[in-house]
MARLO-611735 format. One record per residue (C-alpha): residue number from 1; residue in one letter; y, z, x. Coordinates in steps of 0.25 Angstrom, whole numbers, plus 2048, in hexadecimal, padded with zeros to 3 digits. Each point is the difference from the previous one (the first is absolute). Layout:
<recs>
+-----+---------+-----+-----+-----+
| num | residuo |  yy |  zz |  xx |
+-----+---------+-----+-----+-----+
| NUM |       A |   Y |   Z |   X |
...
+-----+---------+-----+-----+-----+
</recs>
This chain:
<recs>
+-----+---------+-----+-----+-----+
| num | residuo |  yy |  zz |  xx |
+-----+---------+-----+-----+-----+
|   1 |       X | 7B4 | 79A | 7FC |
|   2 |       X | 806 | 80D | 800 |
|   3 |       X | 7FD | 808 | 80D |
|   4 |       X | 805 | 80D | 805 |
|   5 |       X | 7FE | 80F | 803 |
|   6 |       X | 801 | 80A | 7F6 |
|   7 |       X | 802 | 80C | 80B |
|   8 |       X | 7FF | 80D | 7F9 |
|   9 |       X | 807 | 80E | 805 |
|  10 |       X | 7FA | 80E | 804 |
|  11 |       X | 804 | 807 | 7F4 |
|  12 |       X | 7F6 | 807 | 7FA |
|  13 |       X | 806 | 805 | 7F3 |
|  14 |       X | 80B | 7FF | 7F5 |
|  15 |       X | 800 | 80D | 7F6 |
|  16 |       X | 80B | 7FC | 7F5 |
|  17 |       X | 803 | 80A | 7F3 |
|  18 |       X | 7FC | 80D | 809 |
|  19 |       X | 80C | 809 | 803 |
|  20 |       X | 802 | 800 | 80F |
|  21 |       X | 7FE | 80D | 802 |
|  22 |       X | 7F2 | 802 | 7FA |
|  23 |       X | 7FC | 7F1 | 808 |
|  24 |       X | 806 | 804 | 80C |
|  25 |       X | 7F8 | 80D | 801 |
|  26 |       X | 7F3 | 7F8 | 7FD |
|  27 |       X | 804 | 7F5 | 809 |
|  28 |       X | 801 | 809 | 80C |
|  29 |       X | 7F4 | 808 | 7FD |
|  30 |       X | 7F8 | 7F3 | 7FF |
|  31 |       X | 806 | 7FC | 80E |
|  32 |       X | 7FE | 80D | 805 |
|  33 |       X | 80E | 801 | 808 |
|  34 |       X | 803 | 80D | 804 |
|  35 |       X | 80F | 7FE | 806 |
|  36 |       X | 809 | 7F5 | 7F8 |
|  37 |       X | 80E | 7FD | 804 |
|  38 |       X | 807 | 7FD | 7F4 |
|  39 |       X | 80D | 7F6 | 7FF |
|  40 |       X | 809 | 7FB | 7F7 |
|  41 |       X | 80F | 800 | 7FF |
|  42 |       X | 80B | 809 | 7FF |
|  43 |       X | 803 | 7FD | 7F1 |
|  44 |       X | 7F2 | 805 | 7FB |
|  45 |       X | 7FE | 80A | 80D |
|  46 |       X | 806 | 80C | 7F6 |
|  47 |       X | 7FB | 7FA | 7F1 |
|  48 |       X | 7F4 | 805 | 7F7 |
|  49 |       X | 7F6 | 7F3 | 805 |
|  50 |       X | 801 | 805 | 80F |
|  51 |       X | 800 | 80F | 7FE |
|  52 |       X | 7F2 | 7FC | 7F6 |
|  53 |       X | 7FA | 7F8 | 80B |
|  54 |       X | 802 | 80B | 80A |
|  55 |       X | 7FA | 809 | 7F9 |
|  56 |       X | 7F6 | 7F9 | 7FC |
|  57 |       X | 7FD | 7FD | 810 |
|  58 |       X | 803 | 811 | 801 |
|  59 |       X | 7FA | 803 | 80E |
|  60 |       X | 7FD | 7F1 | 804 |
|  61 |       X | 80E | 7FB | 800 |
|  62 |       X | 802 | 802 | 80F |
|  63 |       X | 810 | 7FB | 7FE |
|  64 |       X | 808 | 7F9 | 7FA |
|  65 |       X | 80B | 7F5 | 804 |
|  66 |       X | 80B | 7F8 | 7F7 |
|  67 |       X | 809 | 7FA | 809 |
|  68 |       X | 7FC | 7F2 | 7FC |
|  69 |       X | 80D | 7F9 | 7FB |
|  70 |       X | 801 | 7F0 | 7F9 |
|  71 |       X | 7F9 | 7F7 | 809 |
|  72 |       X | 7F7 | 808 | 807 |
|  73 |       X | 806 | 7FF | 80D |
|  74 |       X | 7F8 | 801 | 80B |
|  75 |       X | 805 | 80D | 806 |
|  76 |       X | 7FD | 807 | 7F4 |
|  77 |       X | 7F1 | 7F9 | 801 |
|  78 |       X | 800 | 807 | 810 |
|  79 |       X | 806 | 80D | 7FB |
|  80 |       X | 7F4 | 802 | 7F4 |
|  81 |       X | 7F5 | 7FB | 80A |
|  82 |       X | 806 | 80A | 80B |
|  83 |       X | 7FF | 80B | 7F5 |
|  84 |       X | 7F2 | 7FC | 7FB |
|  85 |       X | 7FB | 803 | 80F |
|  86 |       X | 807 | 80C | 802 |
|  87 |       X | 7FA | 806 | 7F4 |
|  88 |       X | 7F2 | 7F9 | 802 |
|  89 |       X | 7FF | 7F9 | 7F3 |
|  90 |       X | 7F3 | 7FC | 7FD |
|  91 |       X | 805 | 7F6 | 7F5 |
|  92 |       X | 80F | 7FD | 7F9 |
|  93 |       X | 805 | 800 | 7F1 |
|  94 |       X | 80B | 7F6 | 7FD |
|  95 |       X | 80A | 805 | 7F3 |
|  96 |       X | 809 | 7F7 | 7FD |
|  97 |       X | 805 | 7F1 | 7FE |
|  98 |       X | 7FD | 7F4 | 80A |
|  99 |       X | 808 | 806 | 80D |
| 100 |       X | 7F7 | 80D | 800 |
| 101 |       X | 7F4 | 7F8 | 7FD |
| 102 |       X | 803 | 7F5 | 80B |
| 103 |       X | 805 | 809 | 809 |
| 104 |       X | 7F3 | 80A | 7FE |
| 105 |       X | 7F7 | 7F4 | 803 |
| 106 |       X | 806 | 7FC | 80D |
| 107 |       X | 800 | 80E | 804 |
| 108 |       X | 7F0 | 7FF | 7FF |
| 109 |       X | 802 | 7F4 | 80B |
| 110 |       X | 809 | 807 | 80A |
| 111 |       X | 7F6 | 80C | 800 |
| 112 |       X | 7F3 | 7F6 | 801 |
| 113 |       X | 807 | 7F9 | 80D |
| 114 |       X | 807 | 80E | 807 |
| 115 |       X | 80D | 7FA | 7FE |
| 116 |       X | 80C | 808 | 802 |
| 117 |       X | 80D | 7F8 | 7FF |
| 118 |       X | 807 | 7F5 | 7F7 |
| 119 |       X | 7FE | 7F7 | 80C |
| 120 |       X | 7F1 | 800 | 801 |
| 121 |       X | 800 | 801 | 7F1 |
| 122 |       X | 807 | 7F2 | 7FD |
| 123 |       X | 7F6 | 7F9 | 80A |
| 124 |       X | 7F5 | 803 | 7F5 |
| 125 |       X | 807 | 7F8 | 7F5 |
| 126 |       X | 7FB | 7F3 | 7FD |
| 127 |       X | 807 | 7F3 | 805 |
| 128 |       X | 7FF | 7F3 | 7FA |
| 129 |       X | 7F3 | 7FA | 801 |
| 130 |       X | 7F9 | 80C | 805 |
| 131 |       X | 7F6 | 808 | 7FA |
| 132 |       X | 7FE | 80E | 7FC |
| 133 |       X | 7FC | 808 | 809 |
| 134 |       X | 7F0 | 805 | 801 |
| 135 |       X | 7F9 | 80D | 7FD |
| 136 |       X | 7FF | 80A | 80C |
| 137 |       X | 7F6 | 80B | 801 |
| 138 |       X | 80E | 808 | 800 |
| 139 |       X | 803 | 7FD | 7F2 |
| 140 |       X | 7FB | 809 | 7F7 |
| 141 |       X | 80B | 809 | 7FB |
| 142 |       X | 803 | 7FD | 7F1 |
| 143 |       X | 80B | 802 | 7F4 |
| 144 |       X | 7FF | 801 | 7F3 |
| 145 |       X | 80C | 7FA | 7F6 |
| 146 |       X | 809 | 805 | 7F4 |
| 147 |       X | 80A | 7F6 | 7FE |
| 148 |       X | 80D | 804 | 7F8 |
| 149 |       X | 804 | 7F2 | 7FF |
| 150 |       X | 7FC | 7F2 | 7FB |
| 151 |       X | 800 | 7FB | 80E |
| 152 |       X | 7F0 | 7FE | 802 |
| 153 |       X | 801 | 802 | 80F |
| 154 |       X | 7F5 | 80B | 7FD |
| 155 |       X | 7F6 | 7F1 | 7FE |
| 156 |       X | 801 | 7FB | 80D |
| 157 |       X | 7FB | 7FF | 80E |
| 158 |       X | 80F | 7FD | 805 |
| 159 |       X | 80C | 807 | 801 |
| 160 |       X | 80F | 7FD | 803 |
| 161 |       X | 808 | 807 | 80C |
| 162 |       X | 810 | 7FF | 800 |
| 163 |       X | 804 | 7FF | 80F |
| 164 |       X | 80D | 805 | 7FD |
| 165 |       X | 807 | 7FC | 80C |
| 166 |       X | 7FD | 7F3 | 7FF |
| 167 |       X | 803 | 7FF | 7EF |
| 168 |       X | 7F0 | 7F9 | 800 |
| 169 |       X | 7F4 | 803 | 7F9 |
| 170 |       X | 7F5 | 800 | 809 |
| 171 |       X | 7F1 | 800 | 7FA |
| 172 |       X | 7F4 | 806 | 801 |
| 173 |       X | 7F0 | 7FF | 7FC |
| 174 |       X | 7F3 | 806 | 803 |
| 175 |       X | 7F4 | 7FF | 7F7 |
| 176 |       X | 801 | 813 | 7FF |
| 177 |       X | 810 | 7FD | 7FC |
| 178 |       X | 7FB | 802 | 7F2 |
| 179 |       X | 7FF | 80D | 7FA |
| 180 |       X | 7F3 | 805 | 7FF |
| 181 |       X | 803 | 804 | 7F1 |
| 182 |       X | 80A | 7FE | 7F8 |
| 183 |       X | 805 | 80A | 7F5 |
| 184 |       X | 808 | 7F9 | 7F3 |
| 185 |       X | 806 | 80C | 7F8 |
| 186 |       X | 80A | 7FA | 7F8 |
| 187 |       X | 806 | 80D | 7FE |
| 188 |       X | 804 | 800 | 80F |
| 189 |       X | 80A | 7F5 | 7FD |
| 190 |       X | 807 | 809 | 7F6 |
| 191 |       X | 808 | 804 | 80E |
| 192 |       X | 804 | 7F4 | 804 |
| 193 |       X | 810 | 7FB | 7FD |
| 194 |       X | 7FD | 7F5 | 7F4 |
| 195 |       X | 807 | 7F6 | 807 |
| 196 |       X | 7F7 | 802 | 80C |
| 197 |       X | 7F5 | 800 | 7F5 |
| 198 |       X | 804 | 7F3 | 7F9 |
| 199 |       X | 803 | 7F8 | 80E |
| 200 |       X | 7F4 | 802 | 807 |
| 201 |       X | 7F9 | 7FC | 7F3 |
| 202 |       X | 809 | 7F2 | 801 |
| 203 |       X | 7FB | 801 | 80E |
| 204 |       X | 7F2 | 800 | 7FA |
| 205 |       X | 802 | 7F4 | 7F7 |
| 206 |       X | 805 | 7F8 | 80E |
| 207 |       X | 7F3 | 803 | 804 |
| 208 |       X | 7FA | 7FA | 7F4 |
| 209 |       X | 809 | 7F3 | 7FE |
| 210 |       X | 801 | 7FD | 80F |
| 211 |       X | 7F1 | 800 | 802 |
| 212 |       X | 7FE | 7F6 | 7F2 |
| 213 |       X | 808 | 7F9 | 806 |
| 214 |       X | 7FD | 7FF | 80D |
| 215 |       X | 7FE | 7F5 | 809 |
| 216 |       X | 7F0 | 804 | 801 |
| 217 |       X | 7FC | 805 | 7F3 |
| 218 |       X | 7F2 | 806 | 7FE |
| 219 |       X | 7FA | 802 | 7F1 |
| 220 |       X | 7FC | 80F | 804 |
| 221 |       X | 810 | 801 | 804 |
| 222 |       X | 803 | 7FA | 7F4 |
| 223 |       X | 7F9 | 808 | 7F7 |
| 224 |       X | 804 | 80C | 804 |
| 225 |       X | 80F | 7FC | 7FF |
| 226 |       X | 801 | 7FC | 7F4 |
| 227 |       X | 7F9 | 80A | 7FA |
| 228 |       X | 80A | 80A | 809 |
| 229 |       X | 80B | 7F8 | 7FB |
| 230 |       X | 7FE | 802 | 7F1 |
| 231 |       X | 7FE | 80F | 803 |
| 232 |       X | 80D | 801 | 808 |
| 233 |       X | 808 | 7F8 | 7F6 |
| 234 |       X | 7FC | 80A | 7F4 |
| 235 |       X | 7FF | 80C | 807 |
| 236 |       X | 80C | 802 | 808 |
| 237 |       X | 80B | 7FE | 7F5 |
| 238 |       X | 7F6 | 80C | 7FA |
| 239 |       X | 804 | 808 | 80C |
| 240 |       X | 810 | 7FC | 7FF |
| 241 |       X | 7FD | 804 | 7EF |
| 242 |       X | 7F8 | 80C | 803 |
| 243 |       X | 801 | 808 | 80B |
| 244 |       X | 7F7 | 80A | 7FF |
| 245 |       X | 7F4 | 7F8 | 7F9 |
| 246 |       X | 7F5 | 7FF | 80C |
| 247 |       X | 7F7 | 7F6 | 7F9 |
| 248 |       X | 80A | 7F2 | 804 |
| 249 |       X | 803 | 808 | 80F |
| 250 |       X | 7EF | 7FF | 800 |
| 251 |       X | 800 | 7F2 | 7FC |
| 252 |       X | 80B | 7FC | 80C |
| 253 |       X | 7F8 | 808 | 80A |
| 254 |       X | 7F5 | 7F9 | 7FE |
| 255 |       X | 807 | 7F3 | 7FE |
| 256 |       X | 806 | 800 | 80E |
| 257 |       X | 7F2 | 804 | 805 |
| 258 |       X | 7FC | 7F2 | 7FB |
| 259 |       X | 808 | 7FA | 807 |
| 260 |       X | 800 | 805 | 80D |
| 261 |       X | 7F0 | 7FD | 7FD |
| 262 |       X | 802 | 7F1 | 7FE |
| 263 |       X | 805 | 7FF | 810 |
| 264 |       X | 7F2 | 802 | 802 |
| 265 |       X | 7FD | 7F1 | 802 |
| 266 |       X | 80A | 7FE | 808 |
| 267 |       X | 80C | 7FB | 7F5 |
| 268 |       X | 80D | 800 | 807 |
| 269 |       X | 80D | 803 | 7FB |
| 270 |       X | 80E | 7F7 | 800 |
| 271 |       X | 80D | 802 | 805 |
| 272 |       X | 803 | 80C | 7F5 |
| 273 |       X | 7F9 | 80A | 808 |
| 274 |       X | 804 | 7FA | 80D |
| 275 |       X | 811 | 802 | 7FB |
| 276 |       X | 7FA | 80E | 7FC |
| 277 |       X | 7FC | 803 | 80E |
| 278 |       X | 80F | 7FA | 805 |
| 279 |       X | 806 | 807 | 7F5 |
| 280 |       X | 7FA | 80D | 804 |
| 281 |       X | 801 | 802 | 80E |
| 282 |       X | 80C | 7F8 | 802 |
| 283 |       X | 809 | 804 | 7F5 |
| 284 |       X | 7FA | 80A | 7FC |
| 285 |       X | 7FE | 7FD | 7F2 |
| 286 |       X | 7F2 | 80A | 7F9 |
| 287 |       X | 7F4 | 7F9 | 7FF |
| 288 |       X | 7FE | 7FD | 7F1 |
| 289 |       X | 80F | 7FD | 7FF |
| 290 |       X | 7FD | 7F6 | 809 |
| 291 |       X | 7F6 | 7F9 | 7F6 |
| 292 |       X | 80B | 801 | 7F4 |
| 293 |       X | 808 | 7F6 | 809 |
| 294 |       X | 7F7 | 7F8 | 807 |
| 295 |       X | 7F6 | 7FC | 7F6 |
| 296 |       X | 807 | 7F8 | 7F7 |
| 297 |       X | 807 | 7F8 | 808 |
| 298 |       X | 7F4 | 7FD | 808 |
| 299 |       X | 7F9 | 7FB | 7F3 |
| 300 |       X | 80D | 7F7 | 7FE |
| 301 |       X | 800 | 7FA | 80E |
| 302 |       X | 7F1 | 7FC | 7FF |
| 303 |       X | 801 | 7FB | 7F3 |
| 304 |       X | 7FF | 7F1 | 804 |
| 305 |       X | 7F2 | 803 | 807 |
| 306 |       X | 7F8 | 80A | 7F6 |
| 307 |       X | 80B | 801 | 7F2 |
| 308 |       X | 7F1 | 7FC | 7F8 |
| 309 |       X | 7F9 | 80D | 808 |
| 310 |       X | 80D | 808 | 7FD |
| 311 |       X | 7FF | 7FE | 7F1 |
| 312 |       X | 7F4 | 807 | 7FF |
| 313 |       X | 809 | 80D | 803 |
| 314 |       X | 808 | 7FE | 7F5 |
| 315 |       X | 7F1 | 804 | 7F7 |
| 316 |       X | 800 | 80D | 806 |
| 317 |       X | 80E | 804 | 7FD |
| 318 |       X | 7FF | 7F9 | 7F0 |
| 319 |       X | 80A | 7F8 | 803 |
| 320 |       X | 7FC | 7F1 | 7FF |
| 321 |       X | 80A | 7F4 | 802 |
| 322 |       X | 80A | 808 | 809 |
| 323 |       X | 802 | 7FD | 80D |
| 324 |       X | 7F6 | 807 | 80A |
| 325 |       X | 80A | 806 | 809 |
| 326 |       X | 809 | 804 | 7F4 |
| 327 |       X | 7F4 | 807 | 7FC |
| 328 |       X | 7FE | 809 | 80A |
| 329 |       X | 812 | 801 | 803 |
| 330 |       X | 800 | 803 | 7F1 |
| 331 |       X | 7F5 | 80C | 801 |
| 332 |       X | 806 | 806 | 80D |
| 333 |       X | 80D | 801 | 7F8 |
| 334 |       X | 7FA | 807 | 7F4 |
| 335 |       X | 7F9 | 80B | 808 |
| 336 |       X | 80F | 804 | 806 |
| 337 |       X | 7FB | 7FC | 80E |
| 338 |       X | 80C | 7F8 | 809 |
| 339 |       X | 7FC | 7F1 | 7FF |
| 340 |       X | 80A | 7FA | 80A |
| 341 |       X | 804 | 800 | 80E |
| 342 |       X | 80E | 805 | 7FD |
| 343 |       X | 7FB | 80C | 7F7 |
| 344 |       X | 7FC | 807 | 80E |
| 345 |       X | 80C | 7FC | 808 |
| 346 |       X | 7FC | 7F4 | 806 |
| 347 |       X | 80A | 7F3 | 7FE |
| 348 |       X | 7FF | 7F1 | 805 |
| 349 |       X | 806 | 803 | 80C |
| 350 |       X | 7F5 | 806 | 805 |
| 351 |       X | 7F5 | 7F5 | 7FC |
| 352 |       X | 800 | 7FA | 80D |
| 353 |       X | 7FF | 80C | 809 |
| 354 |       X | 7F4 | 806 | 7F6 |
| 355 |       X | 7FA | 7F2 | 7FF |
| 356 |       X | 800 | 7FE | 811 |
| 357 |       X | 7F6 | 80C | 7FF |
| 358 |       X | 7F5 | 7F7 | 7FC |
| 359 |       X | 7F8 | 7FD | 80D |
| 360 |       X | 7F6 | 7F6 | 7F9 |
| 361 |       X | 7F4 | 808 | 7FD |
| 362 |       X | 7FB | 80B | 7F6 |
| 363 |       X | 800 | 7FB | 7F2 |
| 364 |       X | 80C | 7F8 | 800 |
| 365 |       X | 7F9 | 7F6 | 808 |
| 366 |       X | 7F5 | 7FF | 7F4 |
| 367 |       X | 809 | 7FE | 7F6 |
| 368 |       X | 7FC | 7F6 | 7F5 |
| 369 |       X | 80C | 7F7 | 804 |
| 370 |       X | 801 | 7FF | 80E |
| 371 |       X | 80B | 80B | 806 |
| 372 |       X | 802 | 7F6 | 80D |
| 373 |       X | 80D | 809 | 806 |
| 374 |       X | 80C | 80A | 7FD |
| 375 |       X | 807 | 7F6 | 7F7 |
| 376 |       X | 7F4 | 7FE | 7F6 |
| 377 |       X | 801 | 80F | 7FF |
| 378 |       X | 80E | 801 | 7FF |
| 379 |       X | 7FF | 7F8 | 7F3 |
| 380 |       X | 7F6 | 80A | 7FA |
| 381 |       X | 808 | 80B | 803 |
| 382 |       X | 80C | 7F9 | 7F9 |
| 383 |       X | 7F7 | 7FF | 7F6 |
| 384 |       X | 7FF | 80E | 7FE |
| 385 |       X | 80F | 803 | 801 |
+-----+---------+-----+-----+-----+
</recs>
């Protein structure tokens, strides 16, 4: 029998279709925030979507900060929470991609538990085996969400935190992570660079085929994947063909909301996302491009444990027959995106070094075929070269 917890998030609300403007305005009416710091990052901080949004806050945006980099490291995280005290913010507004979104989530935390440095800050992550942390009568300071990217951190309770000294991703998770709302204008992706668009959409579909595939599957989980993968399969080609057409951005939006919605029951990832997180605080590789490397040669190292399960992936891109990882390689190619370790500077010299990063936890360790050290990674990464 089929047992489990489907553990559901804070988030109230998803508004998708309205400009962000116009929802933002009825978003904090309804909250009822009379001072909102708003972050994002230096490449829209001077753009039409941020000068929109802060005027459609007019004497409610108590300040604005964008000096969220890649990665969300942590000092940027300590330097927005600093700020949000400063002005008193009664609640935050995240623009932009999956750092600002993260980085504006873990900002919530550091201002619930008073902390005040990157030091106290990394001893809120989560560590393997733990648990996420309870709700405190201190917790009540809120953000809202418009994401610029495909990345879907906008969807969870989670976030993760580049300790850039030491080149590791550390993670965090409370229940009030989430955003309380959500805002999908499709519109505000018209900003974003397409290659930054089109990757974080792969990054999307390693949500999807990782979780079908996963170690622990769940028929909510699968549902909701497959169905995202179709969507994302159509609809970002679409994007590559026609820039300016918002209806296929919608559809990936809401794609990558399903599948940050099939973690729900608990569905763990593989070794894809875990290479993303060595790829990104270690070498510094973008999150999405990490997916355009990572996936397919996952999918080829587990082929001896779940090929029949990874045929069903080649349904939702229409191509029946091929070779599952092909699939997916072949894709990645077409959309322009960098499909190898080499086409980000990274040669097989360097293998064992980015393959002793792995430290036996996160998803690597859930992989479908079992990741038993750093010389079972170094053969997927050599895979992927």
């Amino acid at each position: 029998m089929l047992k489990g917890v489907v553990q559901w998030t804070k988030q109230e609300r998803v508004i998708h279709g309205t400009p962000a403007a116009e929802a933002i305005q009825e978003e904090i009416d309804r909250i009822g925030a009379r001072r909102v710091l708003l972050l994002t990052t230096r490449s829209l901080e001077n753009g039409r979507l941020i000068r929109d949004v802060t005027s459609a806050l007019g004497d409610r945006c108590a300040g604005r900060f964008a000096a969220i980099p890649a990665h969300s490291p942590r000092e940027a995280v300590m330097a927005g929470a600093s700020l949000a005290r400063e002005v008193d913010a009664e609640h935050l507004l995240a623009v932009g991609g999956g750092s600002v979104i993260d980085a504006t989530k873990t900002m919530q935390l550091a201002l619930w538990r008073g902390v005040a440095d990157v030091q106290a800050l990394s001893t809120l992550a989560i560590r393997h085996g733990s648990t996420p942390l309870d709700v405190a009568g201190t917790d009540r300071l809120r953000m809202t969400a418009v994401p610029t990217t495909l990345s879907a951190a906008e969807f969870s309770d989670g976030a993760g935190i580049t300790d850039v000294q030491r080149k590791t991703k550390l993670r965090f998770r409370h229940p009030r992570m989430a955003p309380l709302s959500v805002i999908l204008d499709p519109a505000a992706t018209l900003y974003t660079p397409m290659e930054l668009m089109l990757s974080t959409g792969v990054r999307a579909v390693d949500h999807a085929v990782e979780r079908w595939c996963s170690v622990r599957p769940h028929p909510l989980c699968d549902g909701l994947v497959l169905q995202a993968m179709g969507m994302l399969a159509r609809n970002l080609p679409a994007i590559r063909a026609r820039p300016d057409d918002l209806e296929p951005r919608l559809s990936c939006q809401l794609a990558a909301w399903l599948t940050q919605l099939s973690t729900l029951p608990g569905v763990p990832n593989g070794a894809s996302h875990g290479i993303g997180y060595i790829l990104g605080a270690y070498a510094g590789v973008p999150h999405g491009i990490t997916s355009c490397i990572s996936l397919a040669a996952t999918m080829e190292w587990n082929e001896p444990v779940n090929g029949e399960r990874q045929r069903v992936v080649n349904e939702q891109f229409d191509r029946p027959g091929a070779r599952p990882c092909d699939v997916i390689r072949n894709f990645v190619k077409s959309l322009g995106l960098p499909y190898r370790l080499s086409d980000v500077g990274i040669g097989p010299d360097r293998i064992p070094e980015i393959a002793s990063q792995y430290d036996g936890t996160g998803p690597i360790s859930t992989n479908p075929r079992p990741v038993r050290d750093a010389n079972d990674l170094a053969e997927i990464l050599r895979l992927a070269l």
